[in-house]
Every structure is written in C-alpha cells, then in structure tokens.
C-alpha positions as CSV (number, residue, x, y, z in Angstrom):
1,X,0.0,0.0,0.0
2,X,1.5,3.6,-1.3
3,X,2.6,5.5,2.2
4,X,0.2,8.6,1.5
5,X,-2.9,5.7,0.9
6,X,-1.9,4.2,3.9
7,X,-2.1,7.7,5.8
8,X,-5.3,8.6,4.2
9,X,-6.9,5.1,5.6
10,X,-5.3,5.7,8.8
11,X,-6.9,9.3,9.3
12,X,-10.1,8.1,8.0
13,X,-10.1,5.6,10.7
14,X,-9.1,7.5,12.9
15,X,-11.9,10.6,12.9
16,X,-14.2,7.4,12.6
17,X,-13.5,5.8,16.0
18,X,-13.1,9.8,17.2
19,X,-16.7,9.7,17.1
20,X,-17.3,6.7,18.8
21,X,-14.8,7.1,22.1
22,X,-18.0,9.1,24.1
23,X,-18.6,6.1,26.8
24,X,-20.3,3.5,26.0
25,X,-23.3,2.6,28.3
26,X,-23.7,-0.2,30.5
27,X,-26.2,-3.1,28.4
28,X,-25.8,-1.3,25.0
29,X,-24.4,-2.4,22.0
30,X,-22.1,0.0,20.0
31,X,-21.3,-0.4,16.6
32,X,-17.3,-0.1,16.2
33,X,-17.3,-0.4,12.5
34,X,-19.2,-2.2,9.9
35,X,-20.0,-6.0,11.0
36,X,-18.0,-5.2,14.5
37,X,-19.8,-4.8,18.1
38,X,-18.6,-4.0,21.8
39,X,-21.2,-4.7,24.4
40,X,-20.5,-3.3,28.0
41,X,-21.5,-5.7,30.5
42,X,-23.0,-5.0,33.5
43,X,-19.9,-5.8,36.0
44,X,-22.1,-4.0,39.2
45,X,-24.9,-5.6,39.5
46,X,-24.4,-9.2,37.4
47,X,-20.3,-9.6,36.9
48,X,-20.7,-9.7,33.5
49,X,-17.6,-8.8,31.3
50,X,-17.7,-7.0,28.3
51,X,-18.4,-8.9,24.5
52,X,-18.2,-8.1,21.4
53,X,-18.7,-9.7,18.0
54,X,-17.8,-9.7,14.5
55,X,-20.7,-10.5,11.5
56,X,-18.8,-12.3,9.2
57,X,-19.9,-13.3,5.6
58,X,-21.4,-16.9,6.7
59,X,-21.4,-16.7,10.5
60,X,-20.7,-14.9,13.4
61,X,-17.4,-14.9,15.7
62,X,-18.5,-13.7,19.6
63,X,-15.5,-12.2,21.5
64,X,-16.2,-14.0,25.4
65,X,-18.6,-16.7,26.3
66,X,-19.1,-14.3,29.6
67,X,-21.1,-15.9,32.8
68,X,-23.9,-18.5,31.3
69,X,-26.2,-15.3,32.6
70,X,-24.0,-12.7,30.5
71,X,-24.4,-15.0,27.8
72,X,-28.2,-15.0,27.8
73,X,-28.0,-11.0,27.7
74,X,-25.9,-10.6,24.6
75,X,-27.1,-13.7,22.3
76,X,-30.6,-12.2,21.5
77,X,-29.1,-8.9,20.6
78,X,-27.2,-10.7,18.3
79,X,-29.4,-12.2,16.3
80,X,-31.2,-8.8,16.6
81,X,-28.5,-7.8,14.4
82,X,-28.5,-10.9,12.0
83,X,-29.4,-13.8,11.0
84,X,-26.2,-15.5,10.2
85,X,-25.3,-18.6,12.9
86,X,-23.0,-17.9,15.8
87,X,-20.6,-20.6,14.8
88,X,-17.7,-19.6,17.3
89,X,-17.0,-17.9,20.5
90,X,-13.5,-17.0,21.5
91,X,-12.1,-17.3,25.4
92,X,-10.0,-14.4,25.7
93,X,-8.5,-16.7,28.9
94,X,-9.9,-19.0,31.5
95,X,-12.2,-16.9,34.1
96,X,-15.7,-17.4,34.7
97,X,-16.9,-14.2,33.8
98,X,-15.5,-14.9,30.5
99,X,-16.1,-18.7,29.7
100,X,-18.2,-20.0,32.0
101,X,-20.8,-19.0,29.8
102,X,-19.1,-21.5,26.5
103,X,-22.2,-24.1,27.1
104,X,-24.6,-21.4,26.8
105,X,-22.8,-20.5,23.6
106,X,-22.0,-24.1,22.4
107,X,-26.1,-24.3,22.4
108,X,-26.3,-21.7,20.1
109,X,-24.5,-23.5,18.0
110,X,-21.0,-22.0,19.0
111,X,-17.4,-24.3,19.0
112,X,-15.5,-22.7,21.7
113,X,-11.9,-21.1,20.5
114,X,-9.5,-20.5,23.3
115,X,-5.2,-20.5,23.2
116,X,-4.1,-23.7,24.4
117,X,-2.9,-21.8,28.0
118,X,-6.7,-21.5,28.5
119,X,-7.3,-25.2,28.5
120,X,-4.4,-25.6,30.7
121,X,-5.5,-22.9,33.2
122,X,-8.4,-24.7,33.6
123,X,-6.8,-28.2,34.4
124,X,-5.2,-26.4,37.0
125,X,-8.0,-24.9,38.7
126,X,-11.1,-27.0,37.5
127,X,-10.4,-29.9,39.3
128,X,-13.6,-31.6,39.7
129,X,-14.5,-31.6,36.1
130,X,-10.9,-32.7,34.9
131,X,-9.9,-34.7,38.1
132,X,-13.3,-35.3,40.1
133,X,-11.0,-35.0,43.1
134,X,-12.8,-31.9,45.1
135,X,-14.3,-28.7,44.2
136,X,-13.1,-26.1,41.9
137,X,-13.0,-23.0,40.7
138,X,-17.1,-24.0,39.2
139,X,-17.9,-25.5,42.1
140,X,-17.1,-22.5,44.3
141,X,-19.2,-20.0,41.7
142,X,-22.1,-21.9,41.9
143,X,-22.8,-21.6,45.4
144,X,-23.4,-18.0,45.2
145,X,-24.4,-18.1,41.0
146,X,-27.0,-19.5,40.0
147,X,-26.5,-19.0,36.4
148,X,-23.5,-21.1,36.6
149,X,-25.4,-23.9,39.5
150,X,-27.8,-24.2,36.4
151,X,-25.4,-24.9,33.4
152,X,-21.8,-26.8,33.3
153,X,-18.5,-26.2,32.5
154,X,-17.3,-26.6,28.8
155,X,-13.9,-26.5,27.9
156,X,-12.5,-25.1,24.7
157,X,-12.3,-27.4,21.8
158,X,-10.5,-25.2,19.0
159,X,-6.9,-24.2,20.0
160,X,-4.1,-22.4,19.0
161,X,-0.6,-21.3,20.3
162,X,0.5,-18.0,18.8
163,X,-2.1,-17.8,16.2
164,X,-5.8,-18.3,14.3
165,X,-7.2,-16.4,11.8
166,X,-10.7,-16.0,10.9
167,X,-10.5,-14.4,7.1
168,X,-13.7,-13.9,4.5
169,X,-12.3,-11.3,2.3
170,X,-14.4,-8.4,4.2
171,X,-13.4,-9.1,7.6
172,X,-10.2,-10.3,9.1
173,X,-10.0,-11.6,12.8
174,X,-6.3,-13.0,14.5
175,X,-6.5,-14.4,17.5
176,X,-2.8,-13.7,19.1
177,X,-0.8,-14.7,22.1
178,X,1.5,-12.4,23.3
179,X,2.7,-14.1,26.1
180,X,2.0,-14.1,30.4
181,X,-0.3,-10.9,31.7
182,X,-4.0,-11.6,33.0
183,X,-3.5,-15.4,33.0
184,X,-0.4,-17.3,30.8
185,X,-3.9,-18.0,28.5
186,X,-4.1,-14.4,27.1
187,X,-5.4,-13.9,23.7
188,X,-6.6,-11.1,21.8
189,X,-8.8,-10.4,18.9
190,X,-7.4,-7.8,16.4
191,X,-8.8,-6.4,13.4
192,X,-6.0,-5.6,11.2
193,X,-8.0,-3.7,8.6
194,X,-10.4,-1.6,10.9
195,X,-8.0,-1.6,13.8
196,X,-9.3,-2.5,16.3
197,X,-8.4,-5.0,19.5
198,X,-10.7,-7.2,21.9
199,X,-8.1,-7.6,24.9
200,X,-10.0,-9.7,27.4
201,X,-8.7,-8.6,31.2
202,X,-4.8,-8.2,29.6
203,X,-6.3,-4.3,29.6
204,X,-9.6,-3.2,31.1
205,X,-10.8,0.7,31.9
206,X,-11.2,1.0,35.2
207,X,-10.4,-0.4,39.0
208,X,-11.2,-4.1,37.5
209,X,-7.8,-5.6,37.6
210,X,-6.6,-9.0,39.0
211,X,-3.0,-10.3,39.2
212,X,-3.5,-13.6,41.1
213,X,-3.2,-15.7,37.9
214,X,-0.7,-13.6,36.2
215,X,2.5,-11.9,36.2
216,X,2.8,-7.6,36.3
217,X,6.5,-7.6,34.9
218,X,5.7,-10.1,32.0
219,X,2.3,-8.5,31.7
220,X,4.2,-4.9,31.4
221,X,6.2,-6.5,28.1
222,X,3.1,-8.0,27.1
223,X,1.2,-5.0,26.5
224,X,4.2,-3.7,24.8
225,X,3.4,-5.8,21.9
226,X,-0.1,-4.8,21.6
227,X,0.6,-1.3,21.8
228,X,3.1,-2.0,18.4
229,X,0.1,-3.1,16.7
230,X,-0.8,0.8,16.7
231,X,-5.0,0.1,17.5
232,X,-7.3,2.8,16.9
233,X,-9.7,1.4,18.7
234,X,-9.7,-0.8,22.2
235,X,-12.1,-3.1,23.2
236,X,-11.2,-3.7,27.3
237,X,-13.1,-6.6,28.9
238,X,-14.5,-4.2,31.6
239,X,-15.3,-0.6,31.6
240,X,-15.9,1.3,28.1
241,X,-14.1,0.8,25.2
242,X,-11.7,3.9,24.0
243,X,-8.7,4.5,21.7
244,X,-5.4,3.8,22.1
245,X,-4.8,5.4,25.4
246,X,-6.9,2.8,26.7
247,X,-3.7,0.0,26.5
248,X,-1.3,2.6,27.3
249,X,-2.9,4.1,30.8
250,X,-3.5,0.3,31.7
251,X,0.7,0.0,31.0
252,X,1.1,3.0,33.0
253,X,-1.0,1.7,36.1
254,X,1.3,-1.3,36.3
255,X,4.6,0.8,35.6
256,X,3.5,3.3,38.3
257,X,2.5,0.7,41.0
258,X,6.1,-1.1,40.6
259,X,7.8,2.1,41.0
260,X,5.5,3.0,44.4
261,X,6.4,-0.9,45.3
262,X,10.4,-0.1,44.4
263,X,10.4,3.1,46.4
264,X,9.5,1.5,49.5
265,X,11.8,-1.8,49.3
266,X,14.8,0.8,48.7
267,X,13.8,2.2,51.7
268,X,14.6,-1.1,53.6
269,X,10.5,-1.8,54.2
270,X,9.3,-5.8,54.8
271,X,7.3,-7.5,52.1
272,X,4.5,-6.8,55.2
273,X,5.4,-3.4,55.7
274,X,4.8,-2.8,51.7
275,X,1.4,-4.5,51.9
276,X,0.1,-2.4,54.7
277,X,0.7,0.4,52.8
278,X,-1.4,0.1,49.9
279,X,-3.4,2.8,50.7
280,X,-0.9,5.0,50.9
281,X,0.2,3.8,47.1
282,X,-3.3,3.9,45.8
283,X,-3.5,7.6,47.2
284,X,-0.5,8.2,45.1
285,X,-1.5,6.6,42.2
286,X,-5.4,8.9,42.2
287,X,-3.1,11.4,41.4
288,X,-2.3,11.1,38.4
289,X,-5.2,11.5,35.9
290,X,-4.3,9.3,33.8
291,X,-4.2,6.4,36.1
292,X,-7.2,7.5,39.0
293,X,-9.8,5.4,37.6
294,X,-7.6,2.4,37.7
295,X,-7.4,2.7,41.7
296,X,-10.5,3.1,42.2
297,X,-12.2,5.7,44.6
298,X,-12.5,2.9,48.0
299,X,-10.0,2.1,50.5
C-alpha cells in the first residue's frame, strides 16, 4: 500500500473511531465499524464482562462466552443484528466471567476457540471436572451463582498457540498470544483492517484488575506488543471501550505501582510493611489523571 494511501486510511479511521470514544453505556451495543460490536456488561450488579462480535460473511465470531447469565444478555441482541449462525465464540483466557458461559454459547450452535494456555489454566483450577477429586473453581461460583449452579463447564475445543485467523475477504479476525499478563492463556482479537483490539482482562478501563493468575513484569512487556500493533480502537473486557490510550494508561498503572512498590523496598521496608501500605500507594496513584480510575475511589 502507497505511504500517502496508507495515511489517508489511517486518518479516516481515525476521525471514525473519534466519534465513537463518548462512553459507552452499561447493556448497550455500540457499533465499532461495519459487522463489529462492543457490548459493556454489566460488571455492578451481574459480573458480566464485556463482549463483542464480529458478523462475518457466513457466521458470526463472539469475543467472550461471559457468565452463562451474560451470555443469555448478549445472544438475543445478536441475532437482533443478523441472522447469520453464531458458529464460534473465542475465550480471551480462563475466568468465569468470560467462559463460563461457553455451554450457553456451544447451544447456540458456537465451538469454543480459546489459546491452548486456557485449557491448561483450567486443568489447574477446574479440578472436579478434569480430576473429580474436590471442588473447583465452578464448584465455588455456583454456590453464590445460579446461572453457573444451572449450566456446566465446557472447555474449549479449538486451539491455538501464537495464532488463528478468521478471514472472509471483508473481515479479518487474529486471534494472538503475546505471552503471560492476566493469566499465561491471554489472547486477543485484532482487526487488522479496521484496527481495532478485543483484549480480554490483559487491559480493562477502570479499578477491575486482577493479578493472582498472572505476572505484572511479564504482563508490562506484554502490552508492549499490543501497543506495536498501533489500534485505533480498544475493546477492554471491563469498563468502556476507548482508543489507544486505553492500552497505554493500563501499562502505566502497572509501571506506576512497581515504581511505588520499588520506592519502598529501597527504603529497607518488609514484604509486610509494603502490603500495609497500599493505601498509601493507591492515594499516590489517584493522582495522576491518567491512572485514577484504575485505583478506584474505596480504601
């Protein structure tokens, strides 16, 4: 592609997505671009992670299976949308809000894409369904779920290691693996000709980050290769979608908590000392603007 064609896409894009970065509310689907959807879920009240979907020629590809309940939420605007099967839904990594709802999917006619990490994240942690010896991670949600009480897990079936491609001519959608951040499962959905990434928890927008299955240094470098992809427009799994600040704030968050974290180590504190101040750290971290949202306004 000539350079000054390239540019020309690049600013049309660009002044597209410009439009669409107002936030996005909470149960409402927003168009990102022709055939492409983001759905906020409602994280408050239900736990629901965000979806989104791309209408292909022939089928439909749904970013996030979501909680069974999430799943119920999205499906019928779907097909509001189309008429065209949901033949695959992609795990952007192991967590229940995200593919607890695959049977719910795999009903709707859906195989269930996930990176081969995924499967093995839930060997670890799903023991009864892979081991039968004591409750998991399923187990524990449905005594306080019923959604998930009421359906079962389903693994993925369709996996990959660095890459899969979904490609009709129109529409082109890689599923990548960057390496360890949320989980060591991570994948991502990117749109190479409209730009845009689906990023599962590896970014969200918003105080809705866990660590306990990942790695922040790793997760830092991570990131780093997402951001070379040079989005336009990012799809977190919670909170509303945004440009490319969205990945770059969420590398920020991380960089700036280490540094907090470093300060006090230099200063000779214990690994306890360090934890009891985290409120100190998150006070530090509200002030920067960039970051505030991601510490969240609680103690």
């Amino acid at each position: 592609m000539k350079p000054l064609l390239r540019s020309a896409q690049t600013l049309a894009l660009a002044s597209l997505f410009a439009a669409s970065l107002v936030r996005a509310e909470v149960n409402v689907v927003e168009k990102v671009a022709t055939d492409v959807y983001f759905h906020e879920g409602d994280i408050g009240r239900h736990g629901h992670c965000n979806n989104g979907w791309i209408i292909f020629s022939d089928y439909v590809l749904v970013i996030d299976a979501n909680f069974p309940s999430g799943a119920q939420v999205v499906l019928p605007k779907i097909k509001a949308l189309t008429d065209k099967p949901i033949k695959f839904a992609f795990d952007t990594h192991h967590h229940g809000d995200h593919a607890y709802g695959n049977q719910v999917m795999h009903e709707a006619g859906a195989t269930i894409v996930g990176h081969a990490g995924v499967l093995a994240e839930m060997k670890k942690y799903e023991t009864n369904y892979f081991t039968g010896k004591g409750p998991g991670r399923w187990e524990d949600a449905a005594k306080g779920r019923k959604d998930v009480a009421a359906s079962k897990l389903r693994p993925p079936s369709l996996l990959f290691e660095q890459k899969m491609a979904f490609d009709d001519g129109t529409h082109r959608v890689e599923l990548l693996h960057f390496g360890v951040a949320h989980t060591h499962g991570d994948g991502w959905a990117w749109l190479p000709k409209e730009r845009v990434v689906y990023t599962g928890d590896a970014c969200v927008n918003g105080p809705y980050n866990y660590v306990g299955d990942g790695n922040i240094h790793a997760w830092i470098k991570t990131l780093d290769h997402v951001i070379a992809l040079k989005p336009l427009k990012v799809c977190p799994a919670h909170g509303p979608s945004g440009g490319p600040e969205v990945l770059a704030n969420q590398q920020h968050y991380f960089k700036s908590l280490l540094a907090e974290v470093k300060k006090l180590k230099d200063a000779g504190k214990s690994a306890a000392e360090v934890q009891a101040a985290a409120n100190t750290i998150k006070e530090t971290l509200r002030k920067d603007e960039r970051i505030a949202h991601y510490a969240g306004t609680g103690k």
